[in-house]
N, C-alpha and C positions, 0 to 999 in steps of 0.2 A: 504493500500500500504506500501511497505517499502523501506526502501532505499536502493538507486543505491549500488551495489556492487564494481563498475568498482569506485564509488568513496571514498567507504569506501578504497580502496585497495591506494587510491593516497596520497602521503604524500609531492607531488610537490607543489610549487604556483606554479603563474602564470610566473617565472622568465624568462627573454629572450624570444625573440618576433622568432616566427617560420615563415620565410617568404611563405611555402609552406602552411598553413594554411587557411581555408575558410576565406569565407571575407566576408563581410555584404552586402548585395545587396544593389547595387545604387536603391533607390526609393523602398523600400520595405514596410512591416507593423513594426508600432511602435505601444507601447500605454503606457500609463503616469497614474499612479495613483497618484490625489493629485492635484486641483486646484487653491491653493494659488497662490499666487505671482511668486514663481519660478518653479512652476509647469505649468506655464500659457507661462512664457516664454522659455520653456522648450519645450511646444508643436509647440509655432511658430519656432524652431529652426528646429524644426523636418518638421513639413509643407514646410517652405522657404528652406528647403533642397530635398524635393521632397517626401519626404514617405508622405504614409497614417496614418493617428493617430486617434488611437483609446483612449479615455481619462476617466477613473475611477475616482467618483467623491459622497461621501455618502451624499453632505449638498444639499438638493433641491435649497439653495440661489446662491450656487456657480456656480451649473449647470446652475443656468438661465444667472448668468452673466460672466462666463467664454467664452460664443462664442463673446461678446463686445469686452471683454480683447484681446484675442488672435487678434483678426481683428482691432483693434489698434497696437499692437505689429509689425502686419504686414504692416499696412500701415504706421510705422516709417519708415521699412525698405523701402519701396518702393520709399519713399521721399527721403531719406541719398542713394538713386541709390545702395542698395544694395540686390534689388528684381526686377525683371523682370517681373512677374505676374502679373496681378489682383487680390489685395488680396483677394477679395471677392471670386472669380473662387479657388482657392487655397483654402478658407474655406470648399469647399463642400468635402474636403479629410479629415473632422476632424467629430468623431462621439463622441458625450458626457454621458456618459453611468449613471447606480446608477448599476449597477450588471456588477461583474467580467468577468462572462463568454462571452460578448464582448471583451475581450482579446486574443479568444481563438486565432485567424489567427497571432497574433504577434509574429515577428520575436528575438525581443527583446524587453521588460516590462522596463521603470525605474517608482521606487515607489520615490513622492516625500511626502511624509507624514512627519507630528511632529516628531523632532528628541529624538525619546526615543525609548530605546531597545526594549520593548515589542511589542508596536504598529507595530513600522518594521515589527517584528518576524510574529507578527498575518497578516500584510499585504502581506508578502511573501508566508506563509503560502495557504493563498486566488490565488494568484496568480499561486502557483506550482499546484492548483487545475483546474485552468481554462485555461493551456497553454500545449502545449508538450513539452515533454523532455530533448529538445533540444534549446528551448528559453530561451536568454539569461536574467539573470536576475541583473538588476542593481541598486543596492541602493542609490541616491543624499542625502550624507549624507556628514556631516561635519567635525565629529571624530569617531563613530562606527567603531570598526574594524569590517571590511567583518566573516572573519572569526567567531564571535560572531553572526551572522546572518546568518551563515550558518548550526549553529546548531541544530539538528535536521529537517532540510530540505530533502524533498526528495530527489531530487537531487543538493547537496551542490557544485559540482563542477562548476558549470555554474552558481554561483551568486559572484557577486562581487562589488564592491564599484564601483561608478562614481562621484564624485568629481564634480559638475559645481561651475559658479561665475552668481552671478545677475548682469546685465540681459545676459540670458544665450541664448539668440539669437545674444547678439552682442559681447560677448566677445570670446577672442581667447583659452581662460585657459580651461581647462578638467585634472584634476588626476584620472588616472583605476587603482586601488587598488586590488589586487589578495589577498585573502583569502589565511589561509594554507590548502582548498580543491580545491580551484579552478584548471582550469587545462587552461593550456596555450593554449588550442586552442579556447576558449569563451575569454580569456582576449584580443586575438587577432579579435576577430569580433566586440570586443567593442573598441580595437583601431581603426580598419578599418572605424567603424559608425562613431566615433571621426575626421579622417582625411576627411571623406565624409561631415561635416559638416560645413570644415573650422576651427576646431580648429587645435591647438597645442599641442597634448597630453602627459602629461608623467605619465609614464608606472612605480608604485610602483611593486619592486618585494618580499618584504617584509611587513607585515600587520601591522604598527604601526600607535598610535592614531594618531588623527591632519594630519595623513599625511604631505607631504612638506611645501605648504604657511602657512595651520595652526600653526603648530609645532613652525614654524619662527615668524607667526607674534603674535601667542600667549606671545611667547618670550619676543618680541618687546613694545605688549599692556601691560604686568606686569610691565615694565622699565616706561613707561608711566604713569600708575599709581604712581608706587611708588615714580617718581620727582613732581608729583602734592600732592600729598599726604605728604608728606615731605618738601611742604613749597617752594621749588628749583624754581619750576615754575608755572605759572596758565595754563589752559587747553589751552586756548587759544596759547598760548606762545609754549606749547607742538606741537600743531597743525601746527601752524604755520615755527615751525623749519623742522618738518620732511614735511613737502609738499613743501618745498624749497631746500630742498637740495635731500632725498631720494625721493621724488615726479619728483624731476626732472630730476635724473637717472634710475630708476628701470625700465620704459617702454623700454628703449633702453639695459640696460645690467642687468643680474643677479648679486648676488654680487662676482662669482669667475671670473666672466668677466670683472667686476669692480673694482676688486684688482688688475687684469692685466693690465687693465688700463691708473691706478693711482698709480702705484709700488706696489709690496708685500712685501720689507722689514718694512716699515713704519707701515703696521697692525702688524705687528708679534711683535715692540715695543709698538703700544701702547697696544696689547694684553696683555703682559705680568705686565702691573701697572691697565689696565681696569678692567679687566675681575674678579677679586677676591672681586671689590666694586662694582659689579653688582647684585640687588635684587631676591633673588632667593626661595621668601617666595612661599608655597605652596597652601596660602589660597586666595578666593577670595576678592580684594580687597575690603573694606568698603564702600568706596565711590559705588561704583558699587552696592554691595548690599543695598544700603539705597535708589540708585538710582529704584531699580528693586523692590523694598519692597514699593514705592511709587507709582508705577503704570507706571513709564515712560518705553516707548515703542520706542523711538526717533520721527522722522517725521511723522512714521505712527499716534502715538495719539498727535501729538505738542508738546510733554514730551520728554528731554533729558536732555546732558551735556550742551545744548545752548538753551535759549528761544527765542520759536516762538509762531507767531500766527498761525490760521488753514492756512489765505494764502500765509505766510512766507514759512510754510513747504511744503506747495504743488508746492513751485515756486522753493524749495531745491529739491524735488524730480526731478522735471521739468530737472533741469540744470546737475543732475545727467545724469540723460537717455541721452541727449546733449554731454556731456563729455565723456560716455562712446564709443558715435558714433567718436567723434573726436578722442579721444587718439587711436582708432580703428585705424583709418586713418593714424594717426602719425606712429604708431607703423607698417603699414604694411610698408614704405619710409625706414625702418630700418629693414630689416628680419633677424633672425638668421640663420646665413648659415649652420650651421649646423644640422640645423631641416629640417623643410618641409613648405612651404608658398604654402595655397592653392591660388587659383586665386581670383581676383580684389569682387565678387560677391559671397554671399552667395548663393544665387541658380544657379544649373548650368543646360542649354541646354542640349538638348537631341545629339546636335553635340558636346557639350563638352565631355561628357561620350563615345562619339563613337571612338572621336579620339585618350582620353586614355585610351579603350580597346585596339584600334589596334595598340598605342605605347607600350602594358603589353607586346601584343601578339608578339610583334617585339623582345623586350626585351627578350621575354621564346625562342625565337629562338633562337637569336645570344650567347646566354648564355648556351642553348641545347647541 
């Protein structure tokens, strides 16, 4: 086979959201290569929103314990009242595959695999073989530029970055990231799936690494290091300032909503004495690396920047998943007005979907 023409000829991203453009069907086919952790909650996001999920999966271990995971995942939901179903009845919509070509009915693919160029490229690859033409394909990647993954693709226009956060059934974040092939009418079915999901999507129309939060809070974790590393402060100490102060604004404002605030001349001074004694080494910090050269993995092996035991860390995971349910909650009492606030529940009735079709259909009138 060789590649699309229509997209060798496009030299567009994804820039600017086309309202006239298809939309992703409410309750459609999904499928998920990749059953780790955020690939797991990744399928309940899809489930508890009503699609069918098909899930690609090469480790025989994973497959057996991936329908546990997912069916815990969902019966969080169901208890935090933000599931309607029986998650059990809602299980029998998820198929768990070892062969691609179980993909073939998906409307849109995200691959959630190890973050390295290669692997992607070859699980794209697999993908563009087992899907039509016309399926969207989305990488949960964390800095990959799209564009980098769409090279040598069949069809490169229809692949693009998606950006999720763990756990990615309950949180509201999603970055869609457009490649320099992509084409604005697939960045647009993977906003549509985004808003159908309950999140809050923002829309790169530009392909750079880290994307938005990365970029920023990479930023953030290099300053961190380097006042613990430099003696200034201990981890703890770090920890503790920013979850007190940036902890307990950021769920309510970004930070240009934040300098509105709290005034904008005040940053513009301390900008100009700050900003030049700001660390802006390019290498990975020490600590870090002696940390990862030693085997620690954080909560997951009991090995981090803080010791625990195995049921210290399973009780830190515990309270994670909890928090993420509650700042949920907190954070819908504050919506951004000028986005989009889906409703109170992650999954929506079959009367919810009817009566914002016939408010679409009212709307294409009166606007006719």
């Amino acid at each position: 086979m060789t590649r699309s023409r229509k997209s060798n000829r496009s030299g567009k991203s994804g820039a600017g959201r086309n309202p006239t453009g298809p939309q992703t069907l409410i309750c459609g086919n999904a499928g998920v290569v990749g059953m780790g952790l955020m690939g797991s909650s990744i399928v309940a996001c899809l489930l508890a929103a009503g699609h069918t999920v098909v899930a690609v999966e090469a480790d025989p271990v994973r497959v057996r314990k991936a329908p546990r995971q997912v069916l815990s995942l969902l019966k969080g939901l169901r208890e935090e009242r933000l599931l309607r179903s029986d998650p059990r009845r809602i299980m029998r919509r998820l198929t768990i595959s070892q062969d691609y070509s179980a993909l073939r009915q998906s409307q849109i693919v995200v691959e959630c695999v190890t973050e390295d160029l290669n692997v992607k490229r070859e699980v794209i690859r697999r993908i563009e073989q087992a899907v039509s033409p016309g399926t969207v394909i989305g990488s949960n990647t964390s800095a990959i530029p799209p564009t980098a993954l769409q090279q040598d693709a069949l069809h490169p226009e229809r692949i693009l970055g998606i950006h999720w956060a763990e756990p990615a059934h309950i949180t509201r974040f999603m970055e869609i990231i457009c490649g320099e092939g992509t084409l604005p009418v697939y960045a647009e079915r993977a906003f549509a799936l985004a808003r159908q999901l309950g999140k809050e999507p923002s829309l790169l129309r530009k392909d750079v690494r880290g994307f938005i939060t990365n970029r920023i809070m990479y930023a953030m974790l290099r300053e961190a290091f380097h006042l613990v590393e430099s003696g200034v402060a201990s981890i703890a100490d770090v920890d503790r300032s920013l979850r007190n102060d940036l902890g307990y604004w950021i769920t309510f404002a970004g930070p240009f909503r934040f300098m509105d605030l709290t005034g904008i001349p005040a940053y513009c001074a301390v900008m100009r004495d700050l900003l030049p004694e700001l660390d802006c080494s390019q290498q990975v910090p020490p600590l870090m690396t002696r940390l990862v050269e030693s085997g620690a993995q954080g909560v997951a092996n009991a090995r981090g920047f803080y010791d625990y035991t195995p049921a210290q860390a399973r009780r830190w995971e515990k309270r994670f998943l909890k928090f993420s349910y509650d700042v949920r909650a907190l954070a819908r009492k504050y919506p951004e007005k000028n986005g989009s606030c889906i409703g109170g529940t992650v999954e929506r009735t079959a009367s919810d979907k009817q009566r914002e079709a016939r408010k679409q259909g009212l709307e294409r009138r009166s606007t006719g």
